[in-house]
C-alpha positions, 0 to 999 in steps of 0.5 A, spaced: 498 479 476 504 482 477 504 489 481 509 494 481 508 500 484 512 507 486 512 509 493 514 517 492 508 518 496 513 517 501 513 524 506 513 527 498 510 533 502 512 540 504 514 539 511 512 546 515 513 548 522 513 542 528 509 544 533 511 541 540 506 535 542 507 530 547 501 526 546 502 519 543 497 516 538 494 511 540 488 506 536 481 508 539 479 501 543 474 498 539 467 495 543 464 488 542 460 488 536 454 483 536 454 478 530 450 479 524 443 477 525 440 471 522 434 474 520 438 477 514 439 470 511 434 466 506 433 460 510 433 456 503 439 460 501 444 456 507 446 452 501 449 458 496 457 458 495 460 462 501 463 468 497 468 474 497 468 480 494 474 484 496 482 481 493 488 482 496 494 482 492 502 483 495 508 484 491 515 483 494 521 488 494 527 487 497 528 495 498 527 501 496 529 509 496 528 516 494 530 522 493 527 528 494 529 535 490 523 539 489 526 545 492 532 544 486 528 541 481 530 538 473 526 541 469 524 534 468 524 531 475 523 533 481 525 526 484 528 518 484 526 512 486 531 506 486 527 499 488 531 492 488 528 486 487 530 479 487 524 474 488 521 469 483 515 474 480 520 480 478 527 476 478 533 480 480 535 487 478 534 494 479 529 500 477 529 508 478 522 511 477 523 518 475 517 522 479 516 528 474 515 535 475 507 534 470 506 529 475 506 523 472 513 517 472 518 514 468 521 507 469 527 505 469 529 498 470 534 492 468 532 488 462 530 482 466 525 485 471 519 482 468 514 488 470 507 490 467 507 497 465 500 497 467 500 497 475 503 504 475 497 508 473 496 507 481 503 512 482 501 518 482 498 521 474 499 514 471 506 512 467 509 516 461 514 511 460 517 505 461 524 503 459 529 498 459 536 500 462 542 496 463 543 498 472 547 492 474 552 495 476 548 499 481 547 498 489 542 498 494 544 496 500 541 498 506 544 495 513 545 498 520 550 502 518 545 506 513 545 506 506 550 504 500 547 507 494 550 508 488 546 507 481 547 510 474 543 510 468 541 514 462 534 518 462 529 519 456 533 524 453 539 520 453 542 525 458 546 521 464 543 520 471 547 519 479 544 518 485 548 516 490 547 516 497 554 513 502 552 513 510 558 513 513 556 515 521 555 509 526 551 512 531 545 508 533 539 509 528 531 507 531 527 506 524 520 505 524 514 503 519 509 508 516 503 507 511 506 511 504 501 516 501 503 514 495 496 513 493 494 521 495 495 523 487 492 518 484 486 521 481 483 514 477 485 509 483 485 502 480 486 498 487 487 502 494 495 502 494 497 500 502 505 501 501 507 499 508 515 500 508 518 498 515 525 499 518 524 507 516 529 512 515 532 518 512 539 519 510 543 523 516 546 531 513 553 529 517 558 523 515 554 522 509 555 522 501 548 526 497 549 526 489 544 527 485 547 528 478 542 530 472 546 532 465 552 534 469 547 538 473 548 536 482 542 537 485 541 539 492 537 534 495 531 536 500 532 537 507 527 535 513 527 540 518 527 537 524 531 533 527 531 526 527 535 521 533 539 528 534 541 529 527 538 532 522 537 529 515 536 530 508 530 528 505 532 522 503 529 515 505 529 508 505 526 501 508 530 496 508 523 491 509 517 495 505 511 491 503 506 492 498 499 490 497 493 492 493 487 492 497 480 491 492 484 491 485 480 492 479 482 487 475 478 481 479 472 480 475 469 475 479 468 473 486 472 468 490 467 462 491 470 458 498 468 452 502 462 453 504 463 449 511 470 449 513 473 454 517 478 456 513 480 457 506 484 458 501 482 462 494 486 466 490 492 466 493 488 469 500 487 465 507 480 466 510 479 464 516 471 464 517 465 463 522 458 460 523 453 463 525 447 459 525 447 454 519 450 460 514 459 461 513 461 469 514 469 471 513 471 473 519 478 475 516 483 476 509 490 475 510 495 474 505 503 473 506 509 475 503 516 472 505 516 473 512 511 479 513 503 479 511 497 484 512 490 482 514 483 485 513 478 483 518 471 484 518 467 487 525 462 483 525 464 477 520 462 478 513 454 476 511 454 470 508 452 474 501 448 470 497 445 468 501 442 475 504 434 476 503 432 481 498 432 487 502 437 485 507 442 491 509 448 490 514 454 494 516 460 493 520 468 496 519 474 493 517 481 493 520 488 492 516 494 490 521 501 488 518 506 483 521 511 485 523 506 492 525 505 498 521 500 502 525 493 500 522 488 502 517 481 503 519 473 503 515 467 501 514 464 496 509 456 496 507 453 490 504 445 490 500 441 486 496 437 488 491 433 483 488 439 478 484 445 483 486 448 484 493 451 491 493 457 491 497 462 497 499 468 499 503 471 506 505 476 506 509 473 511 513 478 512 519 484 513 516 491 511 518 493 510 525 501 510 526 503 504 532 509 505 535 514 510 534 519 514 536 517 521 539 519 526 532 515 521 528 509 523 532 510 529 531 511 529 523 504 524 523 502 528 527 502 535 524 502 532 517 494 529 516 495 527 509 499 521 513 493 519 517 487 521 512 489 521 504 485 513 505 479 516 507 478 519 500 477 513 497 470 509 496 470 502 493 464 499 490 462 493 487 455 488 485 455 481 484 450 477 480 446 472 485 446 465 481 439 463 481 436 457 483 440 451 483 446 454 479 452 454 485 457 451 480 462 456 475 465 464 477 460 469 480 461 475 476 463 482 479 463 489 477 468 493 481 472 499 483 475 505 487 473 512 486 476 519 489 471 523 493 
């Protein structure tokens, strides 16, 4: 499956007033929770296939920026997006995405990116269109130094497009990592987007180059109003490391059906490490890499052993969604239910996001913003899986599934 989504969400909010707050965020200490019991389980069911009902997709992406200028808008665009992409899945090459006024996106991208159009009904109101653009000549260059962008293409109308964005100030620069709320505007959200982009900055006002050039128009960029390792910035950032995954993708239609007795395994591109409890396998965690970062989900207590759940058994737990290196967590609850020869499962990501370290301003603008910390918590996935009946444990196990807003 390839996956390329937006990260527009991005601090794509109105900044107000920063209040003064000193109190650091810190992830709330999670007591010990007792296993699952096994009176659950239907001791003749030990033999089921041990499945999973949740997927976890990754895409890589080699960077990403973007400019903010509602406050100056196009009558088309009110912001740009360059991502570079060099890696097998994708090949090499640079797109623009075209956040539009109506809410929807553009696509533009280098003929030789291998893109799949439908992956971008997750960035904000879905895609309006996508096209080819020669961008060899642009760059996205992201060191210790800052940024170097400078990319030039034509728009649907034909009309020329610049961005550029030249830093050129060497004081010392204290990235960190946040989870972007693109997924904020997405109204038929078709997995629950986790954009993590690390080593986080905005472009600084001074020693800097800021051109954003529509049909001979400049633009003025948005500014942030605070101020950032004391300096002030314009709204433009970047992540020299971003990671994307999709969390529960609506295009699974099956369960993953794993080993029943090893401690691990690997299905679908996904390591689960799972637990006995008794003479019945639970996952204990998901985790999925991409180059030398990867996301983790884990289940408190270890997912039931779901096939195997007696009729009328009902279990509850949470899960947690950490990155290496960190970016703060995601937190929620998941509910699993037998109904005859369905198990319905769901999960919420109930807790929302909890940023990790970073520097004091940061704080401050996650915490005076709480779309940054709770736009997860609209989101509720549900799914039913069909038990096999008796003796039939070969095959897929179908599953109906999908995200709602609430």
């Amino acid at each position: 499956m390839k996956l390329l989504v937006g990260a527009g969400g991005v601090l794509a909010v109105a900044v107000g007033t920063v209040a003064v707050l000193s109190r650091p965020f810190l992830a709330p200490k999670r007591a010990a929770v007792a296993p699952v019991p096994l009176s659950v389980y239907e001791p003749s069911a030990v033999d089921t296939p041990v499945v999973s009902p949740f997927n976890l997709d990754t895409q890589p992406m080699r960077a990403l920026a973007l400019f903010n200028f509602e406050g100056d808008p196009d009558r088309i665009y009110k912001g740009l997006e360059p991502q570079a992409f060099d890696d097998d899945v994708h090949g090499r090459g640079l797109l623009v995405i075209g956040w539009r006024v109506d809410g929807g996106v553009d696509v533009f991208h280098d003929p030789g990116l291998r893109l799949d159009p439908a992956s971008y009904a997750i960035a904000g109101g879905g895609l309006h269109r996508m096209e080819p653009r020669d961008l060899s000549g642009g760059r996205l260059e992201l060191g210790s130094a800052g940024a170097l962008i400078d990319v030039s293409f034509t728009d649907l109308e034909d009309r020329p497009v610049r961005l550029v964005a030249h830093e050129t100030d060497t004081r010392r620069r204290r990235p960190f990592a946040l989870l972007a709320p693109m997924g904020s505007a997405a109204t038929d959200p078709p997995a629950l987007p986790l954009v993590f982009v690390k080593d986080f900055y905005f472009v600084r006002r001074a020693g800097s180059e800021i051109r954003i050039e529509i049909d001979g128009r400049a633009h003025r960029s948005d500014t942030l109003p605070l101020m950032l390792d004391g300096t002030w910035m314009h709204f433009v950032r970047y992540s020299a490391k971003p990671l994307v995954a999709l969390w529960n993708h609506q295009d699974h239609d099956t369960a993953e059906v794993l080993p029943p007795s090893a401690p691990t395994a690997n299905a679908g591109g996904v390591h689960y490490e799972l637990r006995a409890n008794g003479s019945f396998r639970e996952i204990r965690c998901m985790e999925r890499s991409e180059g030398d970062q990867q996301v983790t989900v884990e289940f408190d207590p270890a997912l039931p052993h779901l096939l195997a759940l007696r009729d009328r058994a009902t279990v509850d737990g949470s899960f947690r969604v950490t990155t290496v290196p960190p970016a703060g967590e995601l937190t929620g609850t998941w509910q699993v239910a037998r109904r005859g020869q369905q198990v319905e499962v769901g999960a919420v990501p109930a807790g929302g996001w909890t940023p990790g370290d970073a520097q004091r301003t940061a704080r401050l603008l996650f915490r005076v913003i709480k779309m940054f910390r709770s736009w997860p918590t609209t989101y509720r996935w549900r799914g039913l899986i069909d038990v096999p009946h008796s003796g039939d444990n070969g095959g897929s196990i179908p599953l109906v599934a999908g995200w709602e807003r609430t």
